[in-house]
Backbone as CSV, one residue per row, in Angstrom:
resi,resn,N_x,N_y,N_z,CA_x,CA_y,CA_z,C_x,C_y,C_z
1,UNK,117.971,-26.899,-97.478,117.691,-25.569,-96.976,117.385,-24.621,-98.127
2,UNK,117.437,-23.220,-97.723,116.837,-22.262,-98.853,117.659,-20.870,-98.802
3,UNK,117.809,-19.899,-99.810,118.344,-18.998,-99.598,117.554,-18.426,-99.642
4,UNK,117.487,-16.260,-99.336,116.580,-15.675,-99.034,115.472,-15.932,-99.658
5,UNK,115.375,-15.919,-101.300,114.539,-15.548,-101.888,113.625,-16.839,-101.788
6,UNK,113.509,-18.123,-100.612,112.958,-18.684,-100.401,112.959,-20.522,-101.581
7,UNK,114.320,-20.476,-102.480,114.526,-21.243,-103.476,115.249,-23.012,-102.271
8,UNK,114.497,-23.333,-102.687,114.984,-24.539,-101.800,115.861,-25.384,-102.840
9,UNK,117.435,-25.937,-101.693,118.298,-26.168,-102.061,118.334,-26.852,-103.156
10,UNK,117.779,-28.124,-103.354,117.611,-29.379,-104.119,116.812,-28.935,-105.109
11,UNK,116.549,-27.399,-105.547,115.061,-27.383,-106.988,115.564,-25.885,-107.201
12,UNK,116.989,-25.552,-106.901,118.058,-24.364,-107.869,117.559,-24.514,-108.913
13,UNK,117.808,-23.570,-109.548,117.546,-23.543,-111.102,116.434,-23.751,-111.992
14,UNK,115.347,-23.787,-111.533,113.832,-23.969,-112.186,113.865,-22.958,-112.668
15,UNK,112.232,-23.102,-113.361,111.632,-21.931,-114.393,110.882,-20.886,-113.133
16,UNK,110.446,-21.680,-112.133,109.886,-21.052,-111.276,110.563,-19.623,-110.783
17,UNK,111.604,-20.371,-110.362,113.141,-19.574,-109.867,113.693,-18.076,-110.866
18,UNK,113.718,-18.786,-112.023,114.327,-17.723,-113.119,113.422,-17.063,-113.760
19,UNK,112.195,-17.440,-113.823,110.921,-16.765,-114.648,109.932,-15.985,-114.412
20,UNK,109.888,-17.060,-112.743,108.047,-16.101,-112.683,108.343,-15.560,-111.846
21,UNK,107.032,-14.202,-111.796,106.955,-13.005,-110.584,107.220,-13.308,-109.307
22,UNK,108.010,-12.677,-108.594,107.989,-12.904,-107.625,106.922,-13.306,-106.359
23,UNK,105.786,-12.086,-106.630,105.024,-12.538,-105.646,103.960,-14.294,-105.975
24,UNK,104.308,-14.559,-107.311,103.775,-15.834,-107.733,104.540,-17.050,-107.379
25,UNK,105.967,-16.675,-107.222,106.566,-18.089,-106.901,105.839,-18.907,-105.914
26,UNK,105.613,-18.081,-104.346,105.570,-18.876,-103.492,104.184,-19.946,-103.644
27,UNK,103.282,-19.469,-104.988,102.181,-20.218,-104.920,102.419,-21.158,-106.402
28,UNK,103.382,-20.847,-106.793,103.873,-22.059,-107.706,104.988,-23.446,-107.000
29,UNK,105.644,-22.956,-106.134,105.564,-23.606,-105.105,105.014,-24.771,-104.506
30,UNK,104.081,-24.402,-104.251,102.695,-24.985,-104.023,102.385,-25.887,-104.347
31,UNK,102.468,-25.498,-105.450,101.538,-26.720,-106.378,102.711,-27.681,-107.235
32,UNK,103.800,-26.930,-106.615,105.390,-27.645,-106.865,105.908,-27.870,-108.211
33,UNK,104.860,-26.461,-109.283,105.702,-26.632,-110.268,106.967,-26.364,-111.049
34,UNK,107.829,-26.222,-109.603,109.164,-26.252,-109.174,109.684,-27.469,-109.716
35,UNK,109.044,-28.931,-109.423,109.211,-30.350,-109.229,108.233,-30.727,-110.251
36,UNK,107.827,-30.584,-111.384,106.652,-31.160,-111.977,106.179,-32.799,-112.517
37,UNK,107.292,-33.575,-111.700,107.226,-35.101,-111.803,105.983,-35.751,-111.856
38,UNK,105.627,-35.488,-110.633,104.143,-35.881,-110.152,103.011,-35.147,-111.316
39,UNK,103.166,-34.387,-111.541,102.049,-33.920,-112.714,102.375,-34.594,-113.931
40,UNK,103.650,-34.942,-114.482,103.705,-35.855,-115.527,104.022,-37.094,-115.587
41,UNK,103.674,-37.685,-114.166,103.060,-39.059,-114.046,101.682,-39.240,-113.635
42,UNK,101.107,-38.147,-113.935,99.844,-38.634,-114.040,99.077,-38.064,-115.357
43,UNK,99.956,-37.220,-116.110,99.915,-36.949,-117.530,99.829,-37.693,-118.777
44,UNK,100.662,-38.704,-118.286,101.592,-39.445,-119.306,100.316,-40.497,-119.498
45,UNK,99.816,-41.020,-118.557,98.667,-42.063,-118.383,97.419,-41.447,-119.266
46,UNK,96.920,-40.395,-119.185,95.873,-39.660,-119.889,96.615,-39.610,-121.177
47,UNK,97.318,-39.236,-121.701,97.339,-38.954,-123.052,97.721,-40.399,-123.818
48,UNK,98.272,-41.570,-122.874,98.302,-42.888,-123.403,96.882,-42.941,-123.636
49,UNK,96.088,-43.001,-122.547,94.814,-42.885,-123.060,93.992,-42.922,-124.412
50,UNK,94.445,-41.734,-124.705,94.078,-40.770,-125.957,94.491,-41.323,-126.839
51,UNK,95.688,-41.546,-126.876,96.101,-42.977,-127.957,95.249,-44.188,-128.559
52,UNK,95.345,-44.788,-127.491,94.672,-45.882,-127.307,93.216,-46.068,-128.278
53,UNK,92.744,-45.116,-127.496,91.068,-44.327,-127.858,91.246,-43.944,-129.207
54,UNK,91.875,-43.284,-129.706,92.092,-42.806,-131.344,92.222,-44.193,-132.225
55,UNK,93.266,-44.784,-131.719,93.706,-46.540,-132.501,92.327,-46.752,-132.713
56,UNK,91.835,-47.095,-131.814,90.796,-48.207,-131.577,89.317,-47.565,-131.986
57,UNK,89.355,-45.922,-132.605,88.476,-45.673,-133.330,88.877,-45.305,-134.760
58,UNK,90.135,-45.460,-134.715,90.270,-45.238,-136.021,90.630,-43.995,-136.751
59,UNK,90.565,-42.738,-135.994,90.870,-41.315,-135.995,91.892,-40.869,-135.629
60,UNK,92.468,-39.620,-135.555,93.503,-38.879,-135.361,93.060,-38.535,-133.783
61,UNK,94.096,-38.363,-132.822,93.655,-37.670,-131.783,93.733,-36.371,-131.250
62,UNK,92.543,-36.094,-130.717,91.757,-34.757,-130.649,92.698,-33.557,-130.025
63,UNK,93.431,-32.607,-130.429,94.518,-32.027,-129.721,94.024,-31.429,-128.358
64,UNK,92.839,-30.912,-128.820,91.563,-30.432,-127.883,92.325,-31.035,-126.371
65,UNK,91.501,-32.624,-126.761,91.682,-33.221,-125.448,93.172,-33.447,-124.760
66,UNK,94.451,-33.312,-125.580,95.572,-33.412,-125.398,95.828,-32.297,-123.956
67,UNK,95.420,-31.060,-124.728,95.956,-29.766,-123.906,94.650,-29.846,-122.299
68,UNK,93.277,-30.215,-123.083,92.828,-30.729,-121.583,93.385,-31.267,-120.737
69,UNK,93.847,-32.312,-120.904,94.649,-33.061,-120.088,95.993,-32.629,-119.398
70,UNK,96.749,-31.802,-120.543,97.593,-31.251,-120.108,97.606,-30.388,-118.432
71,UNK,96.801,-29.537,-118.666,95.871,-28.416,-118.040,95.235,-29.392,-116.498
72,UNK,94.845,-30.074,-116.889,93.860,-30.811,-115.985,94.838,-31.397,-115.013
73,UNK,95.957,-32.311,-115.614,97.241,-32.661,-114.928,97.406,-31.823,-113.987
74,UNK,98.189,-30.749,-114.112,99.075,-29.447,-113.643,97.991,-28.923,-112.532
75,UNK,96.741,-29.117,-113.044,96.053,-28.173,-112.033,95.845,-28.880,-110.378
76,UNK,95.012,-29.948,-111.221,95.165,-31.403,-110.284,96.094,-31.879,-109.438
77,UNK,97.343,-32.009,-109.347,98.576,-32.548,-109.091,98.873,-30.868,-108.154
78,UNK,98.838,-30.022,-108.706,98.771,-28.646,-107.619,97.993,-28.792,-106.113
79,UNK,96.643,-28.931,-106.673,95.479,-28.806,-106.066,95.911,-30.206,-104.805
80,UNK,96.610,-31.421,-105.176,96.860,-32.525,-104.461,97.620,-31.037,-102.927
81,UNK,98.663,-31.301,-103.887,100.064,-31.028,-103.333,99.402,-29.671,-102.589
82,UNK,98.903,-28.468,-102.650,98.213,-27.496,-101.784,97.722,-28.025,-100.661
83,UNK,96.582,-28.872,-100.685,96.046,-29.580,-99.914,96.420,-29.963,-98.712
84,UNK,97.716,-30.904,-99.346,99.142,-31.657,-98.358,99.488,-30.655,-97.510
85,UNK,100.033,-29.453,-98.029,100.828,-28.433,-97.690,99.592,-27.497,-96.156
86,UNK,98.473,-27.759,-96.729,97.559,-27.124,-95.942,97.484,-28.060,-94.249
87,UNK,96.805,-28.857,-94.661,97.035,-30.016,-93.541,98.222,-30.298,-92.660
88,UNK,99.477,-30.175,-93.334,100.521,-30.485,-92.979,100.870,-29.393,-92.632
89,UNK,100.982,-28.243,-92.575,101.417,-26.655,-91.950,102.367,-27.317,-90.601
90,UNK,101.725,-27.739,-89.729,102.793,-27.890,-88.202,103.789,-29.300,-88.113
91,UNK,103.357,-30.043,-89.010,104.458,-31.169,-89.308,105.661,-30.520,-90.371
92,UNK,105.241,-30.212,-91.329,106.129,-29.511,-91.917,107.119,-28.363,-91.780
93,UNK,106.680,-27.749,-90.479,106.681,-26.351,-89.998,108.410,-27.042,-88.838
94,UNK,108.389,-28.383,-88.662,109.170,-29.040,-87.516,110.395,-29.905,-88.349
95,UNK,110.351,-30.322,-89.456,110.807,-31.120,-90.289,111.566,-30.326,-91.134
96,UNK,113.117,-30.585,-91.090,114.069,-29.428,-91.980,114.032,-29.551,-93.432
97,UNK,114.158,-30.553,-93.833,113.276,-30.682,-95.068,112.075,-29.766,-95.522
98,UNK,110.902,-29.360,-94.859,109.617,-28.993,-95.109,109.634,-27.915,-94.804
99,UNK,110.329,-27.474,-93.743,110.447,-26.156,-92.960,109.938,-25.213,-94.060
100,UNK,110.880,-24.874,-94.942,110.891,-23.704,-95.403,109.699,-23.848,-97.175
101,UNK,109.015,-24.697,-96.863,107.817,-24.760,-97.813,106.701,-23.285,-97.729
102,UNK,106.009,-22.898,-98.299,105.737,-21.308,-98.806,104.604,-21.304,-97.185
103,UNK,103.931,-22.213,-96.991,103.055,-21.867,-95.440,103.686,-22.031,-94.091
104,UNK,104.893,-23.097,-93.807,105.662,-22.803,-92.743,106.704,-21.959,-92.491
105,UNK,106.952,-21.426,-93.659,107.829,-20.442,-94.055,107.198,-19.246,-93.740
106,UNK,106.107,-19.025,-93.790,105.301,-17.372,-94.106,105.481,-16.895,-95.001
107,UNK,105.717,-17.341,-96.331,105.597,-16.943,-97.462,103.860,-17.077,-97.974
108,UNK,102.873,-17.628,-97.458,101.445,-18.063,-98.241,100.638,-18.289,-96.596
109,UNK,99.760,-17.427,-96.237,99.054,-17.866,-95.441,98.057,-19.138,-95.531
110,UNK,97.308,-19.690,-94.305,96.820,-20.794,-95.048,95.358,-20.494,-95.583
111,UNK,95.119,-19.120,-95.485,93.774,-18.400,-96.213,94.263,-18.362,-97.489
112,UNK,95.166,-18.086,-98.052,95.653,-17.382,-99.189,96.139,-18.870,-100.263
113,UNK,96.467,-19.966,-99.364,96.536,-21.184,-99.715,95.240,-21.893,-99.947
114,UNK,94.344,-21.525,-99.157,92.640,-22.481,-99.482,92.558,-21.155,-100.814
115,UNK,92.439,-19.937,-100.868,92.364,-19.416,-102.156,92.477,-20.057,-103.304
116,UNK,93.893,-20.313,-102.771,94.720,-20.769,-104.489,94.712,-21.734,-104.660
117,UNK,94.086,-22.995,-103.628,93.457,-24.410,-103.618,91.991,-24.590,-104.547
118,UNK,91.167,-22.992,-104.479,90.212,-23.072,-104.722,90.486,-22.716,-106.503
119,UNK,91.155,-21.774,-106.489,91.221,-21.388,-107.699,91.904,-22.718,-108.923
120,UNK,92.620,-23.500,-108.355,93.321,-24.682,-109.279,92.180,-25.637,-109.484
121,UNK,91.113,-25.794,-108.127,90.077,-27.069,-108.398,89.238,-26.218,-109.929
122,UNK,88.958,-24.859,-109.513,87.628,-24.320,-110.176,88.838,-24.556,-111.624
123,UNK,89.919,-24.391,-111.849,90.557,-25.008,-112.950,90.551,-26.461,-113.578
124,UNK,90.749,-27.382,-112.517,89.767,-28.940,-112.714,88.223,-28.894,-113.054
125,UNK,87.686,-28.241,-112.372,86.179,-28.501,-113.345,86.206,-27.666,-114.119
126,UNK,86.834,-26.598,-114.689,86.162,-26.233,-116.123,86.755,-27.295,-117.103
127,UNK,88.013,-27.619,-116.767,88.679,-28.925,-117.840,87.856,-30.243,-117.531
128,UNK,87.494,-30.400,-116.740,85.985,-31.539,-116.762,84.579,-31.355,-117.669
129,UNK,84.638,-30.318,-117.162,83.464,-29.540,-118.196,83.322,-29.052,-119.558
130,UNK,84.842,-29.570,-119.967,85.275,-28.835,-121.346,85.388,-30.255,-122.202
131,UNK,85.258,-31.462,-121.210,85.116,-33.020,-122.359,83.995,-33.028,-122.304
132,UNK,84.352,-34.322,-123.145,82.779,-34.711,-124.005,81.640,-35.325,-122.542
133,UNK,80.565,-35.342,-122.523,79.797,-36.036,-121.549,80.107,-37.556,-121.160
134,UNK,80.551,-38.247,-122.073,80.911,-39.246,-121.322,81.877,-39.376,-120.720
135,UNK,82.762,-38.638,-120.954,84.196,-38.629,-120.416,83.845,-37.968,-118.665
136,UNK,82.721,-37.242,-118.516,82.278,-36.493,-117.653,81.671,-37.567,-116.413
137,UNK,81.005,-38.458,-116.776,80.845,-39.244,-116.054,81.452,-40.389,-114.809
């Protein structure tokens, strides 16, 4: 469950919680970087990557592409999880678990959610657009 300020039981104590603006939580939320697991399992794989790619050319690796990735993760893994949250509005809306997530809750309409869906992708392609061309492909 959740207390007023909409902090769900099991994810007390985040940065979300103690840090950011209020009217921003409910769309950090969202993108659940309340929970940021899922963004750094799919983090962890890209910057092995980068490893890999540096060894095997022989160079240092590019910090550039580090924080891309970083970035690209977080935005990505949001943009999933928005999505979910969008679709799912009346399953979630029934399920005590989900209930009180920022769109069955009325904390984030689901206009205000395709917004901030839109705004995290247009964050995926500029970090697409910011590697090299082959990486683009």
């Amino acid at each position: 469950m959740s207390d007023a300020a909409g902090r769900v039981a099991d994810s007390t104590g985040n940065w979300v919680d103690s840090l950011a603006p209020v009217w921003l939580r409910p769309y950090l939320r969202l993108a659940r970087l309340d929970r940021p697991i899922g963004s750094w399992l799919l983090l962890i794989p890209c910057w092995w990557s980068l490893g890999l790619a540096a060894i095997h050319l022989g160079q240092p690796v590019n910090i550039w592409h580090v924080v891309l990735f970083f970035i690209g993760a977080f935005a990505m893994r949001g943009a999933g999880c928005t999505w979910n949250d969008m679709l799912d509005r009346d399953i979630d809306a029934k399920v005590a678990r989900t209930a009180l997530r920022p769109i069955p809750a009325g904390q984030v309409s689901v206009r205000q959610a395709a917004l901030w869906l839109g705004a995290q992708c247009a964050i995926g392609l500029l970090v697409l657009l910011a590697l090299p061309r082959t990486a683009q492909l």
